[in-house]
C-alpha positions as CSV (number, residue, x, y, z in Angstrom):
1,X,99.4,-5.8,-35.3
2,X,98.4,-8.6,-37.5
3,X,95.6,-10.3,-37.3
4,X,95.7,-13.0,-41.0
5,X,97.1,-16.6,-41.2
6,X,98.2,-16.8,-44.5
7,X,98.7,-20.4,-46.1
8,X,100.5,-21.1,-48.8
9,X,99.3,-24.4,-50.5
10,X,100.0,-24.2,-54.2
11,X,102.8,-24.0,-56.7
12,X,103.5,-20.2,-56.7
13,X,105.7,-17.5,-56.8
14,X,105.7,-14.8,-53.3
15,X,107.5,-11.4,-53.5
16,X,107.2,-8.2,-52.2
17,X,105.8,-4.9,-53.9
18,X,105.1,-1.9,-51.8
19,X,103.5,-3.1,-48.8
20,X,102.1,-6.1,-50.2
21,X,102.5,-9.6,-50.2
22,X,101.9,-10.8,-53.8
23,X,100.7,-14.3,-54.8
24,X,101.3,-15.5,-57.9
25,X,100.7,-18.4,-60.1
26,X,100.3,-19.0,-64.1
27,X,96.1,-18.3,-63.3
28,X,96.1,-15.7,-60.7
29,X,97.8,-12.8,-59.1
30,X,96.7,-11.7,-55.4
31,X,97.8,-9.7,-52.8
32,X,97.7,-9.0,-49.6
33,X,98.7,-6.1,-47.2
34,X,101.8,-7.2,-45.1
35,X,100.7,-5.1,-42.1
36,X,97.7,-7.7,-41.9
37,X,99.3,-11.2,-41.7
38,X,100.7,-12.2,-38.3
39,X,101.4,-15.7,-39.5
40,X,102.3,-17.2,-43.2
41,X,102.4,-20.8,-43.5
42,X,104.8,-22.2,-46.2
43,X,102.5,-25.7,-46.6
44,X,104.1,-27.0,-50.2
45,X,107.4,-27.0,-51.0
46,X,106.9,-26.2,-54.8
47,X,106.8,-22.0,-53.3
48,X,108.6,-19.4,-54.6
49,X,109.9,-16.7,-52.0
50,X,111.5,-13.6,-52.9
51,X,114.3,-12.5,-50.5
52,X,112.8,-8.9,-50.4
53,X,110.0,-10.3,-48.8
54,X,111.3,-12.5,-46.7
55,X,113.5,-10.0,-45.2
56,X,110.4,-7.7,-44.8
57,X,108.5,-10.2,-43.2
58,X,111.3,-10.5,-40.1
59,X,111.5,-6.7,-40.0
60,X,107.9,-6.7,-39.1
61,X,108.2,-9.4,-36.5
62,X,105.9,-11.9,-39.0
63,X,106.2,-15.4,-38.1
64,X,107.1,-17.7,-41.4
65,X,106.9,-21.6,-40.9
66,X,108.1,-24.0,-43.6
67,X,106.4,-27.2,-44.0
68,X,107.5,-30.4,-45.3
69,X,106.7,-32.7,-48.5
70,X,103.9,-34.5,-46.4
71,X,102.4,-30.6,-45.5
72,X,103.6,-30.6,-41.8
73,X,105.3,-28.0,-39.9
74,X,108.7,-28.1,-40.2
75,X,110.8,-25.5,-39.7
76,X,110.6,-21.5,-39.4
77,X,112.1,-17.9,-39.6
78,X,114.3,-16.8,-36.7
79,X,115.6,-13.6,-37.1
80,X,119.2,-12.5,-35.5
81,X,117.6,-9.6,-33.0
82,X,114.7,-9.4,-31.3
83,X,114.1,-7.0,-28.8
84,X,116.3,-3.6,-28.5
85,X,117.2,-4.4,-25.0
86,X,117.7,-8.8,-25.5
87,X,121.5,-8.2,-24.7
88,X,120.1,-7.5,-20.8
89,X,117.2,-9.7,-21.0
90,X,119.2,-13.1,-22.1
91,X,122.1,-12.6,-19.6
92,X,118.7,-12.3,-16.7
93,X,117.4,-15.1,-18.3
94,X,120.6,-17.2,-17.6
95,X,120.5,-16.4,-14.4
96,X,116.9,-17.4,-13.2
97,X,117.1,-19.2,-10.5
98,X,116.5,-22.8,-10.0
99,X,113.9,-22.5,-7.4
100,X,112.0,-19.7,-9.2
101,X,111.8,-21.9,-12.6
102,X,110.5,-25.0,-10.2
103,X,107.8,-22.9,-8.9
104,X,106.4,-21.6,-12.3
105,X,106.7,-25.3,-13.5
106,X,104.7,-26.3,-11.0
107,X,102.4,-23.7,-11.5
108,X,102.2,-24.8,-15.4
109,X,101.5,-28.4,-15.1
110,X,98.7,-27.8,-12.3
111,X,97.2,-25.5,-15.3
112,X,98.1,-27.9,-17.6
113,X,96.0,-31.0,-15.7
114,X,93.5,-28.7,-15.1
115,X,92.6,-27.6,-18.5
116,X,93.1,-31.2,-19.8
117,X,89.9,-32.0,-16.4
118,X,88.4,-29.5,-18.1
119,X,88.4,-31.0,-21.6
120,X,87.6,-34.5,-20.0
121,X,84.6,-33.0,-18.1
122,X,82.7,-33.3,-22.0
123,X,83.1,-36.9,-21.7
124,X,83.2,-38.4,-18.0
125,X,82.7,-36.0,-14.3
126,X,84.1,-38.8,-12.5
127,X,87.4,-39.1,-14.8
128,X,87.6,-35.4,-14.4
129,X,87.7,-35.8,-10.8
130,X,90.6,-37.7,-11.3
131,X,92.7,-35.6,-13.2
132,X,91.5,-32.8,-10.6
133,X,93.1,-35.2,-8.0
134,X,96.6,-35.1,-10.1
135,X,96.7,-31.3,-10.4
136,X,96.1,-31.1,-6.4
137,X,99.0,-33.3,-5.7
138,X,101.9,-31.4,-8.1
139,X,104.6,-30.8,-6.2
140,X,107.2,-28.0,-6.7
141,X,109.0,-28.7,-9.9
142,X,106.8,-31.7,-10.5
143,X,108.8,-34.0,-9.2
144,X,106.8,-37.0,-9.0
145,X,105.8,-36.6,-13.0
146,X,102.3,-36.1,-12.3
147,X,101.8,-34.3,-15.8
148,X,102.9,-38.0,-17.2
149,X,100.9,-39.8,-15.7
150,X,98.0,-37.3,-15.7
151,X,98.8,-37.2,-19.6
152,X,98.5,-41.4,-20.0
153,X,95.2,-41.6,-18.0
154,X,93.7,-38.7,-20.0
155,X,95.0,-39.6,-23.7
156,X,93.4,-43.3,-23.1
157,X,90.0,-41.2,-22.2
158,X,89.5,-38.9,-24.7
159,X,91.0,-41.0,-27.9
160,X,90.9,-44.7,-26.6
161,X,92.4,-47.2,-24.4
162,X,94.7,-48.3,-27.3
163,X,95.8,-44.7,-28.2
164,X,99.2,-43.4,-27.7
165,X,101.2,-40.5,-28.7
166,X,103.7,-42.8,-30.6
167,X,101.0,-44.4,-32.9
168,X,100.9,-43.3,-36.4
169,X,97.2,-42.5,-36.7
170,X,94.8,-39.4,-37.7
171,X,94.7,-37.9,-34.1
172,X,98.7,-37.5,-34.0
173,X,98.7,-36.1,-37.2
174,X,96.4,-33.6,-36.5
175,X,97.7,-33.2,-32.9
176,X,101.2,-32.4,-34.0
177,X,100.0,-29.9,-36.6
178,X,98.2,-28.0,-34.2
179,X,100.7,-28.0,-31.2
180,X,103.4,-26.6,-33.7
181,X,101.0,-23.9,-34.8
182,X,100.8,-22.8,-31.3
183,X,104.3,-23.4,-30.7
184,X,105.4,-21.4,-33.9
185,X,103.3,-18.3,-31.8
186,X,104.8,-19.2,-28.3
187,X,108.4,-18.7,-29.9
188,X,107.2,-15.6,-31.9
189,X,106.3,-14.0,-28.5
190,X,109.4,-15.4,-26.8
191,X,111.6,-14.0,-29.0
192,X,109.4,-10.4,-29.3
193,X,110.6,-10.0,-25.5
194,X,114.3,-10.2,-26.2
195,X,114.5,-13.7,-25.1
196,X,116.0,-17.3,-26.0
197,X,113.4,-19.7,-27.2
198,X,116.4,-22.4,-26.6
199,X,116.8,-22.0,-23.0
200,X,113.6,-23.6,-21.1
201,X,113.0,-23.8,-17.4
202,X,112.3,-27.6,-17.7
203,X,112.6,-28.8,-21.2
204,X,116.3,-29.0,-21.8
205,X,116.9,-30.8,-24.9
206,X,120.0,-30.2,-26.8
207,X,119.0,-30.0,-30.0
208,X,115.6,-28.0,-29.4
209,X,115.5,-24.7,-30.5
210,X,112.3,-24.1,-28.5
211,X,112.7,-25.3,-25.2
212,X,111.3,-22.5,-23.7
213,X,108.7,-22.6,-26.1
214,X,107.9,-25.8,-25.3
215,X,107.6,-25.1,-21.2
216,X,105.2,-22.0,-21.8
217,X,102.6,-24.2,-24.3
218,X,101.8,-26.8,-21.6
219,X,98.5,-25.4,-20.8
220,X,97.2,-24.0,-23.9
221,X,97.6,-27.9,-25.4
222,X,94.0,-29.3,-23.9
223,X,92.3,-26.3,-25.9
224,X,94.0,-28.1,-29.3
225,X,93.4,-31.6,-27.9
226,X,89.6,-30.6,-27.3
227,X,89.1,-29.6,-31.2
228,X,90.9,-32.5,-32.5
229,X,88.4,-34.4,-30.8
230,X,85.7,-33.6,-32.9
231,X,87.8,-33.3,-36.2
232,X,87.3,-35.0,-39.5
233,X,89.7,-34.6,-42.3
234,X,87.6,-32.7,-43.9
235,X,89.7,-29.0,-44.0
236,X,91.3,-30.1,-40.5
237,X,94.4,-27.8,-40.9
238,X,92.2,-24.8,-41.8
239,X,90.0,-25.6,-38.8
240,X,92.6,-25.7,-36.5
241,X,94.6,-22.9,-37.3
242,X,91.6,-21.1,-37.0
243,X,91.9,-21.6,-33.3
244,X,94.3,-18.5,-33.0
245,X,91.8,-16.1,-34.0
246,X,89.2,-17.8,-31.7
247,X,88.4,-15.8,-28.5
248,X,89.5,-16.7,-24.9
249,X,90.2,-15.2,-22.2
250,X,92.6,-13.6,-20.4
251,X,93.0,-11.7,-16.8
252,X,89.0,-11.0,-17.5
253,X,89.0,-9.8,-20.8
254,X,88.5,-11.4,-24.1
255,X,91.4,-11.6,-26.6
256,X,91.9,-13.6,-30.0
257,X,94.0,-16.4,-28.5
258,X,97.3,-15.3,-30.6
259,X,97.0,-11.9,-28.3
260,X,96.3,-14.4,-25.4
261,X,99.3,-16.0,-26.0
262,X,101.2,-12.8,-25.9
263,X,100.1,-11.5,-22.7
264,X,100.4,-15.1,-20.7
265,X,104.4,-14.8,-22.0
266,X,105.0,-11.9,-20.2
267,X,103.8,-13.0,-17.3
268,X,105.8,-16.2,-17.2
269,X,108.7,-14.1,-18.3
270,X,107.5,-11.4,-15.4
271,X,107.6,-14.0,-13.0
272,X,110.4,-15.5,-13.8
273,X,112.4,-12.3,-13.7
274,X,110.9,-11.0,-10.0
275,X,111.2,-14.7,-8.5
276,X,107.4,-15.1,-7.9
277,X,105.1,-17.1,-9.5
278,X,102.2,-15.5,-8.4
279,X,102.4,-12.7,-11.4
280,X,101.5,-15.8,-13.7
281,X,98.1,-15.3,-15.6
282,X,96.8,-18.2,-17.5
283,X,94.5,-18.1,-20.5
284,X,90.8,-19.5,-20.2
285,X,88.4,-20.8,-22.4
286,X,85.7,-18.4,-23.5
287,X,82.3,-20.5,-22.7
């Protein structure tokens, strides 16, 4: 399994020789041993990719995400098949019932509020209290939005009275670049378990490829929101891409949080397929 996230930042050329990625540009040649990267960020879009490599890269399940001219996340590599057995696993997956996908959404957002209380905690006890309140008082399905309005109180706490997610500021920038990092790895491990990123349990857009994606990253989005708090530009997309190889936990033991992320999927997945979202294990920050 890989363990690098490669980025890609300059004018260059990328193709394939042996087992190696190779990096080229009119000063330098490097390379790097395929079996190592788990992620390669395409940041400019003066790059280079060799076909070859490309179609190596999806044989061995590497996630490749495309950015933009302004150096965001933009887009990524989906291959055709995923798991051997995704025939069976899609057709269960359009089936899951409505109760059992109101149950583990439920069970999300509580994590969700919780985690975002525990981020808060650094700043005010009291306002943690708060957001403690909101996770006690999710209902099934979360049917009175209390991840919205959890989500307003806490956003004006940690980054402002004034803040919003709509503004066009330094902490949405470097919000949105790290929520897609993670997402790009939610849909990776999604789609390594035979399944549709497109078909959530409770985000249903039309023209989201990662609904599901989207559902399962709920709680892991406080650990990004808790780094960007103490960001500067200085390096800020090297610093939080760096979060994946950080270690949390998970069901008691430490794992990089791209292995985390891995392990909480099936769960979800488990649960959703047996009906019972007590087989849902959450990741945790490593104090």
């Amino acid at each position: 399994m890989g363990f690098r996230t490669v980025v890609v930042s300059t004018h260059s050329k990328l193709e394939l020789s042996l087992n190696y990625l190779v990096f080229k540009t009119p000063d330098e040649i490097k390379r790097i041993n395929i079996d190592e990267i788990q992620t390669l960020i395409v940041e400019s879009t003066a790059v280079a990719i060799t076909s070859s490599l490309l179609s190596e890269l999806v044989r061995k399940k590497i996630k490749v995400v495309f950015c933009n001219e302004k150096k965001e996340p933009f887009s990524e590599l989906v291959p055709y098949y995923g798991d051997s057995i995704s025939y069976k696993r899609i057709k269960q997956q359009i089936c899951w019932s409505n109760e059992a996908k109101d149950l583990v959404w439920q069970k999300i957002i509580i994590e969700k509020i919780k985690n975002q209380a525990n981020v808060l905690s650094t700043i005010s006890n009291d306002d943690s209290l708060i957001l403690l309140e909101f996770a006690n008082n999710v209902q099934i399905g979360d049917i009175t939005n209390r991840e919205g309005h959890a989500a307003k109180f806490y956003f004006n706490r940690i980054y402002g009275e004034n803040f919003t997610r709509n503004n066009n500021n330094e902490i949405n920038t470097y919000l949105n670049y790290g929520y897609t990092i993670i997402l790009s790895q939610f849909s990776k491990a999604i789609v390594a378990k035979g399944y549709l990123t497109q078909l959530g349990i409770h985000h249903i857009g039309e023209t989201n490829y990662f609904n599901l994606a989207c559902d399962f990253m709920e709680p892991v989005r406080p650990f990004i929101d808790k780094r960007v708090k103490d960001l500067t530009s200085d390096n800020f997309k090297d610093k939080l891409i760096e979060v994946l190889s950080e270690t949390f936990l998970f069901d008691g033991q430490k794992q990089t949080l791209s292995n985390a992320i891995s392990l909480y999927v099936a769960s979800l997945l488990n649960a959703l397929a047996f009906e019972d979202a007590s087989k849902i294990k959450f990741i945790k920050e490593y104090e």
